[in-house]
C-alpha positions as CSV (number, residue, x, y, z in Angstrom):
1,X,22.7,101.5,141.0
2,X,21.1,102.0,138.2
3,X,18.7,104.8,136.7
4,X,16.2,101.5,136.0
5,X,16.8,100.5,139.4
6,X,15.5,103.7,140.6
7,X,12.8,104.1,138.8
8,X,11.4,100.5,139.5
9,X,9.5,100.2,142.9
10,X,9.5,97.1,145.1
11,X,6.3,95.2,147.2
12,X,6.6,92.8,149.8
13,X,3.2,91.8,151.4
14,X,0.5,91.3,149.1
15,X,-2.4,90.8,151.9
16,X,-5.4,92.1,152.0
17,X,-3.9,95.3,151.8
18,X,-1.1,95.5,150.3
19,X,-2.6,93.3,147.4
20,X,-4.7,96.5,146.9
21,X,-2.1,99.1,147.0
22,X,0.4,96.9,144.6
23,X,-2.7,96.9,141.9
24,X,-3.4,100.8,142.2
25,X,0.4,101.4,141.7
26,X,0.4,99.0,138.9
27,X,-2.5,100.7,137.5
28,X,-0.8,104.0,138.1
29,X,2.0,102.9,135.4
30,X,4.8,102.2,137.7
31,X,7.1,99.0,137.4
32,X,6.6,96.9,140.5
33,X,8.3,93.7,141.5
34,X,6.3,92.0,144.1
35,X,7.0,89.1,146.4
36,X,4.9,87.3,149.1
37,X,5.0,83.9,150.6
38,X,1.4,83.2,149.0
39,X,1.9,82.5,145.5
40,X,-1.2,82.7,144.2
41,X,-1.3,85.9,145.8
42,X,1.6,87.1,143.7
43,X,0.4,85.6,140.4
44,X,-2.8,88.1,140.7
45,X,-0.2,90.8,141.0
46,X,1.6,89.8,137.8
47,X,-1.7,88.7,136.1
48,X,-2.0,93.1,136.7
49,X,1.2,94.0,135.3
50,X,3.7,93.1,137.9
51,X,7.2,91.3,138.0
52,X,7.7,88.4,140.4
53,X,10.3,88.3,142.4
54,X,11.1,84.9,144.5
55,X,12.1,86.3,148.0
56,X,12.3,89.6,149.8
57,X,15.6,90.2,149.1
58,X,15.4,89.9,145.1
59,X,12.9,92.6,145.1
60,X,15.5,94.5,147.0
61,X,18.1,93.7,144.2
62,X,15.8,94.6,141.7
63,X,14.4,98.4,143.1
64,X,15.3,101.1,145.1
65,X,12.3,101.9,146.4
66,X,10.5,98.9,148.4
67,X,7.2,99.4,150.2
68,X,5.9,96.4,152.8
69,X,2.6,95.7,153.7
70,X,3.2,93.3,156.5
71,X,0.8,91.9,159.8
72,X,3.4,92.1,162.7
73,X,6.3,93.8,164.3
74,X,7.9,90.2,164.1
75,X,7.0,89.4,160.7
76,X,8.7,92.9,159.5
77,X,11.6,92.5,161.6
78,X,12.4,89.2,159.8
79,X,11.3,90.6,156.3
80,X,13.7,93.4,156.1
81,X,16.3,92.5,158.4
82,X,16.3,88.6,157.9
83,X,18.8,86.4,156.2
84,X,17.0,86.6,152.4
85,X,15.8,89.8,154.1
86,X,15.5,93.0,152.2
87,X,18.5,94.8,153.6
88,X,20.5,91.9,151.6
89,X,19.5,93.9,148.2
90,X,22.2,95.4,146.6
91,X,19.3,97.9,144.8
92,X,17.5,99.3,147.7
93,X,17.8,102.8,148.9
94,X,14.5,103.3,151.2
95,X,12.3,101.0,152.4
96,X,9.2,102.3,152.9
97,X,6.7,100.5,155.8
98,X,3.0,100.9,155.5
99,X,2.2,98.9,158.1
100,X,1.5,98.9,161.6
101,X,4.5,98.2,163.7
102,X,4.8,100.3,166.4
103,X,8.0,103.0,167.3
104,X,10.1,101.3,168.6
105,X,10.1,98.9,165.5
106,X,10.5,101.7,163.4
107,X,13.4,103.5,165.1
108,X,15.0,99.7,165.0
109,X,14.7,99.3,161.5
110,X,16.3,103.1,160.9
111,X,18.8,102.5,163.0
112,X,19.6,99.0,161.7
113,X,19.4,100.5,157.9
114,X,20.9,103.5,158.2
115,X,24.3,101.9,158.3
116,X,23.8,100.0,155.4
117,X,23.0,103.4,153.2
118,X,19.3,102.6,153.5
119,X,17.0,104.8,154.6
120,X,13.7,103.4,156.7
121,X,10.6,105.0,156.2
122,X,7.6,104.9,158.5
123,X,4.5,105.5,156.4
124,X,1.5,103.4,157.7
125,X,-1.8,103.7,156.6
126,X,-5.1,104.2,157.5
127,X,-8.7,103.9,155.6
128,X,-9.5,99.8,155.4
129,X,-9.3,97.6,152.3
130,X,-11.6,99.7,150.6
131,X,-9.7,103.0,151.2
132,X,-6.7,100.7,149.8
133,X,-8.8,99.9,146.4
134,X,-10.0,103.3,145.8
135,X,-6.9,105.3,146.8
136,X,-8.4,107.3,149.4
137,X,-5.7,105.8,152.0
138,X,-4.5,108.7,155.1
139,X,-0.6,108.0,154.2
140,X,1.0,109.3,157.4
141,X,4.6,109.6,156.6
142,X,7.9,110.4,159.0
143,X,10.7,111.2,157.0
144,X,13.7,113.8,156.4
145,X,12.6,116.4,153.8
146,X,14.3,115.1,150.7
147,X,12.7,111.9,150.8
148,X,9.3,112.5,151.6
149,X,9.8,115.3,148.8
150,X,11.0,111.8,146.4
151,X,8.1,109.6,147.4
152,X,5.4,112.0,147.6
153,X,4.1,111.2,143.8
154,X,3.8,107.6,144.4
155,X,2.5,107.6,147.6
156,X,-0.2,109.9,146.9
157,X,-1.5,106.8,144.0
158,X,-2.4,105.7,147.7
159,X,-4.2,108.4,149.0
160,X,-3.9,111.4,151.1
161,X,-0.4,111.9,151.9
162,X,0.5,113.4,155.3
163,X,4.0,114.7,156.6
164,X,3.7,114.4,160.3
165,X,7.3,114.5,161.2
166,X,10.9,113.5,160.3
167,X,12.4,111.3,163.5
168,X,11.6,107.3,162.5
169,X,8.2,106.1,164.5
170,X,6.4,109.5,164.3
171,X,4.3,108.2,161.5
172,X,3.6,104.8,163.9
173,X,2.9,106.7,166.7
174,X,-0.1,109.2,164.5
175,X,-1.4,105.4,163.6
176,X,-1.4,103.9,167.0
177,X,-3.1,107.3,168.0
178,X,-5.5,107.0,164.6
179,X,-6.0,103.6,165.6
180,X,-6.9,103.8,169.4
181,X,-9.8,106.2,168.6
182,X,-11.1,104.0,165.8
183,X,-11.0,100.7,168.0
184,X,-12.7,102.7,171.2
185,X,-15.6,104.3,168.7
186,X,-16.1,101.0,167.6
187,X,-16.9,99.3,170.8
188,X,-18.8,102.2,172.6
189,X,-20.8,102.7,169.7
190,X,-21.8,99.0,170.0
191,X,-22.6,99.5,173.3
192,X,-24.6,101.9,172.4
193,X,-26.7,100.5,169.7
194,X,-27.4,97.8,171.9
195,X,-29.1,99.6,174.2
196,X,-31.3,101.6,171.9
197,X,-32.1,98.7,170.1
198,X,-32.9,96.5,172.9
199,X,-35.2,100.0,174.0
200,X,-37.0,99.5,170.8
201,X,-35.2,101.9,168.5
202,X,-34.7,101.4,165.0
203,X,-31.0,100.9,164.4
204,X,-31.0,102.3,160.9
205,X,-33.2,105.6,162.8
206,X,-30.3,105.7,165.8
207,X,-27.5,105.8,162.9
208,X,-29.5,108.6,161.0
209,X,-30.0,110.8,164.0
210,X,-26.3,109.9,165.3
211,X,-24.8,111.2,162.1
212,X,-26.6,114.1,162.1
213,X,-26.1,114.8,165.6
214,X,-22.8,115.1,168.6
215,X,-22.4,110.8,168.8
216,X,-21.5,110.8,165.3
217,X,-17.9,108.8,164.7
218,X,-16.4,106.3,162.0
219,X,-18.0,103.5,163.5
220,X,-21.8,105.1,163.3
221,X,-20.8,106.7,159.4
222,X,-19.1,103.4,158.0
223,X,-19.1,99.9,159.9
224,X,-22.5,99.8,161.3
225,X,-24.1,100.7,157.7
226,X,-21.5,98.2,156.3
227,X,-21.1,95.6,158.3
228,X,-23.2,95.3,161.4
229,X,-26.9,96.5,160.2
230,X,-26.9,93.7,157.4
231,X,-24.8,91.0,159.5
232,X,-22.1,90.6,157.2
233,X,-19.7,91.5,159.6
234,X,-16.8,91.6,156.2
235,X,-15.6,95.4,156.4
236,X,-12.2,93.5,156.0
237,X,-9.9,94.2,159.0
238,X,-9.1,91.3,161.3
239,X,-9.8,91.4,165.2
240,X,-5.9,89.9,166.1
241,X,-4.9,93.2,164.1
242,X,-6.9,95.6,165.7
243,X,-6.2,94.2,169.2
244,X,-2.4,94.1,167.7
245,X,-2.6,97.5,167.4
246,X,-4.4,98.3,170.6
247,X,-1.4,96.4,172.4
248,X,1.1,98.8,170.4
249,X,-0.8,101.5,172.0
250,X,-0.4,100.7,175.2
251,X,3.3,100.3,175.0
252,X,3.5,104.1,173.7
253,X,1.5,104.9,176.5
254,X,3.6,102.7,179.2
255,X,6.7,104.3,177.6
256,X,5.5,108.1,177.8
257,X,3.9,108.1,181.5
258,X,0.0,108.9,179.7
259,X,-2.2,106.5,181.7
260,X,-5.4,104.9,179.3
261,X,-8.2,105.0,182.0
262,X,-10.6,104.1,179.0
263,X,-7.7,102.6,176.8
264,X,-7.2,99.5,179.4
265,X,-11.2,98.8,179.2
266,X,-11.0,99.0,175.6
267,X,-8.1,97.1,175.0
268,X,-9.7,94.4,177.2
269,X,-12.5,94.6,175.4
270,X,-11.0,93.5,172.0
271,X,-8.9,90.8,174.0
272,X,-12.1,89.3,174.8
273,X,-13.5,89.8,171.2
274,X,-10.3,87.6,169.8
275,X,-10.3,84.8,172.4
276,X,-14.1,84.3,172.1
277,X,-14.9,85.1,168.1
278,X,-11.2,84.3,166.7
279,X,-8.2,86.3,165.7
280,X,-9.1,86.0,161.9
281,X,-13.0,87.3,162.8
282,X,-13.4,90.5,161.4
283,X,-13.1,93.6,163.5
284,X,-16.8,94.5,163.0
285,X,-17.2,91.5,165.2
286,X,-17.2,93.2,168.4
287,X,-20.2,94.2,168.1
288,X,-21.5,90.5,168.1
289,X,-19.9,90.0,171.5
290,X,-21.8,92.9,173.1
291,X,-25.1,91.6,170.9
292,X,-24.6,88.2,172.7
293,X,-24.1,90.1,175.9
294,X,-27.0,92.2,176.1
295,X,-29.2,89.6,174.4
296,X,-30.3,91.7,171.6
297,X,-29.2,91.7,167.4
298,X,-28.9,95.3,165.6
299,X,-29.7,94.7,162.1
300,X,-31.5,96.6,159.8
301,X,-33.0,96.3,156.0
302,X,-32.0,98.4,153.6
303,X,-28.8,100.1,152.2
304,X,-25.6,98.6,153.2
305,X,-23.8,102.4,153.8
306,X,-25.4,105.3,154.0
């Protein structure tokens, strides 16, 4: 390997997220060689600065650092582990994945690497395409000393860089736990505004007075203001993900004996929000479902956030 090799990072994914974290590190001054199945999706990369690469596993030949940005469990199994996979690249030394997989994906992937002289990184994180442009990402990262220690400078072009342990899927299992809280504040708070608005509150007054108040929460601070008040409903995560996610929970749960009371009716919840408004609707949408429910809209004029 050489010292080019290991200074040259490696992106597979190029998504809605990962098409935002590729430009800031590009921006940042690092060499990246990027690779997604969307091709126009990579050209914007390389139109930045970037090197195409034409599979998974030539960006894995070409860098020895490769971060993924990928939907599903499934879809990052095949990735790294594939047959034009990354683990095929003669280059790579850690793979780093920023997305939201679950443990026991993670502790597959290390145990599947390791072997191979590769170590697997669980690093997902949290903060929305927005958080993504503006590199104001939580980066929760599970990793041995050394190597957090390595990747620290480039993942902190992300955002706020957090060490939460060292065993593979300890970072997964601080997103699933992030995650879980940011689905159920979503959907109560909907609930919520519903009710007051079908009372006759203002929705805009209910958000001022919730945020200065005990009910205050990243749905009432963010996605109402940005997505739900004006109708947009574009804060730019998908429903399928979030319900994804929720699923992932659940299995963490199962697997440690912690029984979700409120977790189940959430989780169904968001089922019900992707069967009736789409897997690709955005995550805001849930507050539709309970609008058409309760017969009511909560929109307001004015400032999209606060």
């Amino acid at each position: 390997m050489t010292e080019d090799s290991e200074m040259e990072l490696g992106f597979v994914g190029l998504g809605r997220m990962g098409s935002r974290m590729a430009a800031r590190l590009v921006g940042a001054g690092h060499d990246l060689v990027v690779y997604d199945v969307d091709a126009e999706a990579v050209k914007a990369l390389v139109d930045l600065g970037a090197t195409a690469a034409g599979s998974a596993s030539e960006v894995a030949n070409r860098a020895a650092v490769v971060l993924t940005s990928l939907p599903t469990p499934a879809i990052v199994l095949d990735v790294v582990l594939g047959p034009d996979g990354i683990a095929q690249g003669g280059a790579v030394r850690r793979v780093v994945e920023l997305s939201t997989t679950g443990t026991r994906t993670a502790c597959r992937l290390a145990d599947e690497l390791g072997p191979r002289g590769v170590t697997s990184i669980d690093a997902p994180v949290s903060g929305g395409t927005s958080g993504a442009e503006k590199g104001t990402l939580a980066v929760m990262v599970s990793a041995p000393p050394a190597d957090f220690a390595a990747l620290q400078p480039v993942l902190s072009v992300l955002g706020k860089v957090f060490h939460v342990g060292t065993e593979p899927g300890l970072g997964q299992a601080m997103k699933l736990v992030n995650n879980y809280l940011s689905a159920a504040a979503l959907a109560t708070t909907s609930e919520a505004m519903a009710v007051g608005a079908k009372a006759g509150l203002d929705p805009r007054m209910m958000l001022d007075v919730l945020n200065a108040g005990s009910g205050r929460n990243s749905a009432t601070q963010d996605k109402f203001p940005r997505s739900v008040l004006p109708g947009t409903f574009d804060f730019g995560f998908a429903t399928g993900l979030m319900e994804k996610d929720l699923g992932l929970f659940a299995e963490e749960a199962a697997s440690l004996q912690v029984p979700l009371w409120v977790g189940s009716v959430v989780h169904q919840m968001w089922r019900q929000t992707r069967d009736q408004l789409g897997a690709d609707s955005d995550f805001t949408s849930i507050a539709r479902l309970v609008e058409g429910w309760a017969g009511v809209e909560v929109r307001a004029d004015g400032p999209d956030a606060p």
